[in-house]
C-alpha positions in Angstrom: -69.3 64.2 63.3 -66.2 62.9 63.5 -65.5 63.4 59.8 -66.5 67.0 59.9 -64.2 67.7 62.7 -61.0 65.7 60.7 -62.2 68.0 58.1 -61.7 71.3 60.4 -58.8 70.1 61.6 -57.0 69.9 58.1 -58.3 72.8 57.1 -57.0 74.4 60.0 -53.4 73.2 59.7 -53.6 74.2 56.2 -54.1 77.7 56.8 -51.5 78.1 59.5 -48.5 77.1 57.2 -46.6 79.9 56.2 -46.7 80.6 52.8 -42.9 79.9 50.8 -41.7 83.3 49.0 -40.7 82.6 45.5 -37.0 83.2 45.0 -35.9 86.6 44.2 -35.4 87.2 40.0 -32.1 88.7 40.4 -32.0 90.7 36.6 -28.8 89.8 34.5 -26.3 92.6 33.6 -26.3 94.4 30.5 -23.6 93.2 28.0 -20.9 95.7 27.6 -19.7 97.6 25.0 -16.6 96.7 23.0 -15.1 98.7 20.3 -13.2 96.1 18.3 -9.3 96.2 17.0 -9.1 97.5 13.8 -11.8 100.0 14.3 -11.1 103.7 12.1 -11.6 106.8 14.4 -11.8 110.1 12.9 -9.9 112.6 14.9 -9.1 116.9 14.6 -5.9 117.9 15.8 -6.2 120.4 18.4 -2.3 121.3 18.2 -0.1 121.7 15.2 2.9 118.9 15.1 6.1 119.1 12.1 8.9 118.5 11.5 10.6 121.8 12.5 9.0 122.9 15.3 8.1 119.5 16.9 10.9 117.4 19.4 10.5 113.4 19.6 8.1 112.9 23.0 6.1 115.5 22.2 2.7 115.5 22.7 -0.4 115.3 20.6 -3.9 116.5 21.6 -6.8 115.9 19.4 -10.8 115.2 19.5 -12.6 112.4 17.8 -14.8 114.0 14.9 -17.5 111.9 14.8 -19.3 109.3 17.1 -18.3 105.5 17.3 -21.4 103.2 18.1 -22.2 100.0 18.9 -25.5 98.3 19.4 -27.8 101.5 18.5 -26.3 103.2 21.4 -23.2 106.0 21.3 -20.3 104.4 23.2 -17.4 107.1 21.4 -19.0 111.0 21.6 -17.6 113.4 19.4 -15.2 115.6 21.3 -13.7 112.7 23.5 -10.0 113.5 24.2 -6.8 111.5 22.3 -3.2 112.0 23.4 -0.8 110.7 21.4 3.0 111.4 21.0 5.7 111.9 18.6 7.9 109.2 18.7 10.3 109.9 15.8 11.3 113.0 13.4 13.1 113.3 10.4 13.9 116.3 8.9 13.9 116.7 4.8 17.4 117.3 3.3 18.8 119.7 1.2 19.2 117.7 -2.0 17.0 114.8 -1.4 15.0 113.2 1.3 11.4 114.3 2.6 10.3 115.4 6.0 9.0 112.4 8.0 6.7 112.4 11.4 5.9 109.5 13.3 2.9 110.0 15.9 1.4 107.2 18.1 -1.9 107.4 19.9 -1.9 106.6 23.7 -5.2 107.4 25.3 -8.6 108.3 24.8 -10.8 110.3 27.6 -14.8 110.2 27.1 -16.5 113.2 27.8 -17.4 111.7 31.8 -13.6 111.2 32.5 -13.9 107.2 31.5 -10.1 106.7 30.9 -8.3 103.5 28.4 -4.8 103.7 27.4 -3.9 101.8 24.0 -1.1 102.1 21.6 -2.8 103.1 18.2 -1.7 104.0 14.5 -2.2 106.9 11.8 -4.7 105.3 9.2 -4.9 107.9 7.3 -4.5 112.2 7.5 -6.6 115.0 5.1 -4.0 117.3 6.0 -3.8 121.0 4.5 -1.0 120.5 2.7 0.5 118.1 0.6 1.8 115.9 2.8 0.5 112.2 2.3 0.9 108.9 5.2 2.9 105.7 4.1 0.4 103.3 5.4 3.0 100.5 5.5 5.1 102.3 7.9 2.4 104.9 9.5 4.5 107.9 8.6 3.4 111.2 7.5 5.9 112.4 4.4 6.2 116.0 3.3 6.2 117.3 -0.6 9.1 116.8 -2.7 10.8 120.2 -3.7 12.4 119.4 -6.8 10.3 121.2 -8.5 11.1 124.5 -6.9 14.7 123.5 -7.1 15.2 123.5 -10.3 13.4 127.0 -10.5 15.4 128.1 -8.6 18.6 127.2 -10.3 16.7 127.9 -14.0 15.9 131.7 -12.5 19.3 132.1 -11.8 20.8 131.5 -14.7 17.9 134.3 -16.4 18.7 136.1 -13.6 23.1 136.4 -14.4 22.3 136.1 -18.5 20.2 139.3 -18.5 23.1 140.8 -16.4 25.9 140.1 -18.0 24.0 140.7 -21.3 23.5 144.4 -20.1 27.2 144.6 -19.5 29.2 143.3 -21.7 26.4 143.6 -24.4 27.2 140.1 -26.3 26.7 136.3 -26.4 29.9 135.8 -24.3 29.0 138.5 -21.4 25.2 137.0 -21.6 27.1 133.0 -21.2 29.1 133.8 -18.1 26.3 136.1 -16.4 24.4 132.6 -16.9 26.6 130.2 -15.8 27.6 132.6 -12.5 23.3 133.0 -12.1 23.1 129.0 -12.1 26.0 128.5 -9.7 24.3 130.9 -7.6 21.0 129.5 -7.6 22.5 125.8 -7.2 24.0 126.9 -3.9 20.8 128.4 -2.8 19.4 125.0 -3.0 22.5 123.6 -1.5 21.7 125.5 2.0 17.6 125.2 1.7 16.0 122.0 3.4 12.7 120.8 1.0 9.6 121.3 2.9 8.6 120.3 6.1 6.2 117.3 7.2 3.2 119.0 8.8 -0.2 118.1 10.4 -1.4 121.7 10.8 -3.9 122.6 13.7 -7.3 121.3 12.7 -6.5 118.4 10.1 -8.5 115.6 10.2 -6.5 112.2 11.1 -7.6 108.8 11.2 -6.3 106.3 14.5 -6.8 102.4 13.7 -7.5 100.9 17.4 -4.5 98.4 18.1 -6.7 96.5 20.9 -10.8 96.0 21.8 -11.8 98.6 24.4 -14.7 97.5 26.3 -17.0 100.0 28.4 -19.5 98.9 30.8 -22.8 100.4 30.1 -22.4 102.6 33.3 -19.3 104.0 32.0 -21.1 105.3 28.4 -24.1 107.1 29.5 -23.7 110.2 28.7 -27.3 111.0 29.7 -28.4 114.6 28.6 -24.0 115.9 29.2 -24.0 118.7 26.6 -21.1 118.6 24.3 -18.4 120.7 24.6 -16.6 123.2 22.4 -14.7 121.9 19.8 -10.8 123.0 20.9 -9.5 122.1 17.1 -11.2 124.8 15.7 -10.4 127.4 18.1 -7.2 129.1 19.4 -5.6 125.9 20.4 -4.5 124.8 24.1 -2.7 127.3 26.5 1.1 127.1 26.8 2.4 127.2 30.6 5.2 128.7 31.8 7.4 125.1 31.8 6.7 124.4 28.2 3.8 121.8 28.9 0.1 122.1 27.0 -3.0 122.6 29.1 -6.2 121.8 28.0 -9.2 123.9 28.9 -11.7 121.6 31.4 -14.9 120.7 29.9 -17.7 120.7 33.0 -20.2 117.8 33.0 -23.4 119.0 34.3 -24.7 117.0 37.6 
């Protein structure tokens, strides 16, 4: 009897002792997302930039081209914002020297409003004219014109012979109208500048990262966000009244 009542007894004690939660599995954060230095981004120009019309400090818009990914997932959209600035302009000379732009890349803005400043380079440019980048020095140079310069003299010199042939109707008349043709076509290209640098609206640029940017995975998803319209191949950005470039706002669905 006694042993059957020990018995109840544990078994009662037993069932009275609260039971012990297991510790709560607290999940580990997702890894973020880092876009590594030296990564190539291809961007359109949204605004044209040369050597005539642009000013040192002037701003660049553009739009990246095409997406940037890492680990399977889109961390880059196509028609993310880039600002950059023109940080130095040289213009081509009148007997030699080409046109030179300098741009720089400051900032990128995803399609959310996710923000990183950076300081990035020209990689390369498929611009729509013959200008070509100096990768050493990540400038963009414009054509040479000595080709049209010496047209220019050599049509001249037609130009006076066949003149002063109809004058003076001999070899002598024909030899000054020449040489007063080529004089007049040398100074021509003594007072023209060769052609300008420029990166017309809608080239395609390249920007070499200068530093890692690193996203959290809350800061890249873009969830079902439609993308917007693609500025570089429309009218370009609105001028205001004090000079300054505004961009049209791109509305993220909620």
């Amino acid at each position: 009897m006694h042993i059957f009542s020990g018995r109840i007894a544990i078994f009662l004690t037993l069932a009275v002792v609260p039971a012990i939660p297991l510790a709560a599995q607290t999940p580990e954060p997702s890894p973020a997302y880092t876009v590594e230095a030296g990564t190539r981004i291809a961007l359109s120009l949204i605004n044209s930039v040369s050597t005539k019309h642009s000013s040192v400090g002037e701003k660049v818009y553009l739009e990246t081209a095409f997406p940037i990914v890492v680990r399977n997932h889109i961390v880059i959209p196509p028609g993310s914002h880039v600002t950059g600035t023109v940080t130095q302009i040289k213009r081509p000379g009148r007997l030699k020297g080409k046109g030179e732009l300098y741009v720089r890349f400051d900032s990128i803005i995803l399609p959310n409003g996710i923000t990183r400043d950076f300081r990035s380079r020209l990689g390369g440019i498929d611009a729509r004219g013959n200008e070509h980048l100096d990768s050493k020095e990540g400038v963009v140079k414009g054509d040479s014109n000595k080709g049209g310069d010496i047209k220019t003299v050599a049509t001249g010199g037609l130009g006076g012979a066949s003149l002063g042939g109809l004058i003076a109707r001999n070899g002598m008349g024909a030899g000054i109208g020449g040489a007063a043709g080529a004089a007049a076509g040398l100074a021509t290209v003594l007072l023209t500048r060769g052609p300008d640098a420029v990166l017309a609206k809608g080239s395609t640029v390249e920007m070499i990262l200068d530093r890692p940017l690193t996203f959290d995975p809350t800061e890249v998803n873009f969830g079902a966000m439609q993308s917007g319209t693609r500025y570089s191949d429309g009218p370009g950005p609105a001028q205001t009244n004090n000079g300054s470039v505004s961009l049209p706002v791109r509305r993220i669905p909620f």
